[in-house]
C-alpha positions as a LaTeX table, in Angstrom:
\begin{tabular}{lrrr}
\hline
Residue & $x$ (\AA) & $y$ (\AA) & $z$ (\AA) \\
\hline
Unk1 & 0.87 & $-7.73$ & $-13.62$ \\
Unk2 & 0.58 & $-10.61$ & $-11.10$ \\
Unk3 & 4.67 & $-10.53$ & $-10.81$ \\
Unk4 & 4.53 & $-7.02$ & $-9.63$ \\
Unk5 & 2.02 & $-6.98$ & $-7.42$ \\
Unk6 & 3.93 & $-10.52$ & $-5.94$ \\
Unk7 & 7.51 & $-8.75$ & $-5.68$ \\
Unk8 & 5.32 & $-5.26$ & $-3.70$ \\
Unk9 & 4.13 & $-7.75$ & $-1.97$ \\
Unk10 & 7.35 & $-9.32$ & $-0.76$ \\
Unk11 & 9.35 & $-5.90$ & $-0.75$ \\
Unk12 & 6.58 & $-5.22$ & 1.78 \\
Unk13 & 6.48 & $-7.96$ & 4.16 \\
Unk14 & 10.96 & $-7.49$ & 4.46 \\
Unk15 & 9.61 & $-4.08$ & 5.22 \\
Unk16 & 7.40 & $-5.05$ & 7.84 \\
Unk17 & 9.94 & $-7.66$ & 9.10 \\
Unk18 & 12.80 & $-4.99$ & 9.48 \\
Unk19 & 10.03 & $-2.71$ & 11.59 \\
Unk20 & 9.35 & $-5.58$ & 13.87 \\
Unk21 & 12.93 & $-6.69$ & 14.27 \\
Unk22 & 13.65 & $-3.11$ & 15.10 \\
Unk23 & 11.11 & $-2.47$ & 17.76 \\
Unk24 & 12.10 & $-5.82$ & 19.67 \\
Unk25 & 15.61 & $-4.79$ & 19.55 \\
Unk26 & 17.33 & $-4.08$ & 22.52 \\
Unk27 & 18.48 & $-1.14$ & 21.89 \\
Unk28 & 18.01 & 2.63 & 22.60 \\
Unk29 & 14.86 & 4.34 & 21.35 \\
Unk30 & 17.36 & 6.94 & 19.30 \\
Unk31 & 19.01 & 4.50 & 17.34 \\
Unk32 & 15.74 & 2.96 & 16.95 \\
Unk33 & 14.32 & 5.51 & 15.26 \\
Unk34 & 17.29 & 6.00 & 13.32 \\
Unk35 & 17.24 & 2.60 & 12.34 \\
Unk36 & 13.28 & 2.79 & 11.29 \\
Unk37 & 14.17 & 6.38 & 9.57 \\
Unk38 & 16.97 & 4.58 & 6.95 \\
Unk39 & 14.84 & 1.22 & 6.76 \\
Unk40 & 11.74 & 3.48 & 5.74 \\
Unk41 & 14.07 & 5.29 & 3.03 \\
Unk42 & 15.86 & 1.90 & 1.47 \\
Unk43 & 11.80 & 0.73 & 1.38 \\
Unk44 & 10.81 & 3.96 & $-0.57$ \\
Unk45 & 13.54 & 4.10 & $-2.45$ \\
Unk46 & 12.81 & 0.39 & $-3.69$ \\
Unk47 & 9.27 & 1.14 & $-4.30$ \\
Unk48 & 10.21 & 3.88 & $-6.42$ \\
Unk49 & 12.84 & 2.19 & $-8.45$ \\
Unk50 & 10.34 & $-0.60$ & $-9.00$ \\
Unk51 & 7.86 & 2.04 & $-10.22$ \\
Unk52 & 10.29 & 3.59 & $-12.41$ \\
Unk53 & 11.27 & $-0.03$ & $-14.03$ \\
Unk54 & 7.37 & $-0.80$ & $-14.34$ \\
Unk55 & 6.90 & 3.04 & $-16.15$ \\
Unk56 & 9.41 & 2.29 & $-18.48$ \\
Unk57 & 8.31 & $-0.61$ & $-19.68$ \\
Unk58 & 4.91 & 0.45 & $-20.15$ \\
Unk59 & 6.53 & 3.67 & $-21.95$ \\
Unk60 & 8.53 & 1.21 & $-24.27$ \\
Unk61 & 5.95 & $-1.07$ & $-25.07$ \\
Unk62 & 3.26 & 2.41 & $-25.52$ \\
Unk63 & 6.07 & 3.60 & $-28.33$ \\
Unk64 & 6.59 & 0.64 & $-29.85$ \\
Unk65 & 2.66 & 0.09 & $-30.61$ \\
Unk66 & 2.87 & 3.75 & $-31.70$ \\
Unk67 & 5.47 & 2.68 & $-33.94$ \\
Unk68 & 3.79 & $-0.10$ & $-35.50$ \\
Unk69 & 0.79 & 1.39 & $-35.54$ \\
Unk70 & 2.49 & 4.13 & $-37.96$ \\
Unk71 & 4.00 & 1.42 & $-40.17$ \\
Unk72 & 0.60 & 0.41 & $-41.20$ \\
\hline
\end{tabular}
């Protein structure tokens, strides 16, 4: 549990790193936003696959107790 919470954790601050690079970039406030827009969608999108993994696993080890459970 503690290595999920520390790899959210990390995934987070890059987040929050890529959001501050972005706004002290010289650049113009359109591509800015565009930039923040994709950033924000490569963030969720590693969230959810993380999510998904963590689901998973729970699932797998939730049938294999099943499983064993039966066996007995």
């Amino acid at each position: 549990m503690k290595t999920g919470i520390a790899i959210l954790g990390i995934v987070a601050g890059m987040a929050a790193g890529a959001v501050i690079g972005l706004l002290f970039a010289p650049q113009k406030g359109a591509r800015t936003r565009k930039n923040l827009f994709e950033k924000s969608e490569d963030f969720a999108e590693a969230v959810n696959d993380k999510v998904e993994k963590k689901f998973n696993e729970l699932m797998n080890t939730f049938s294999d107790k099943i499983i064993k459970s039966k066996a007995n």
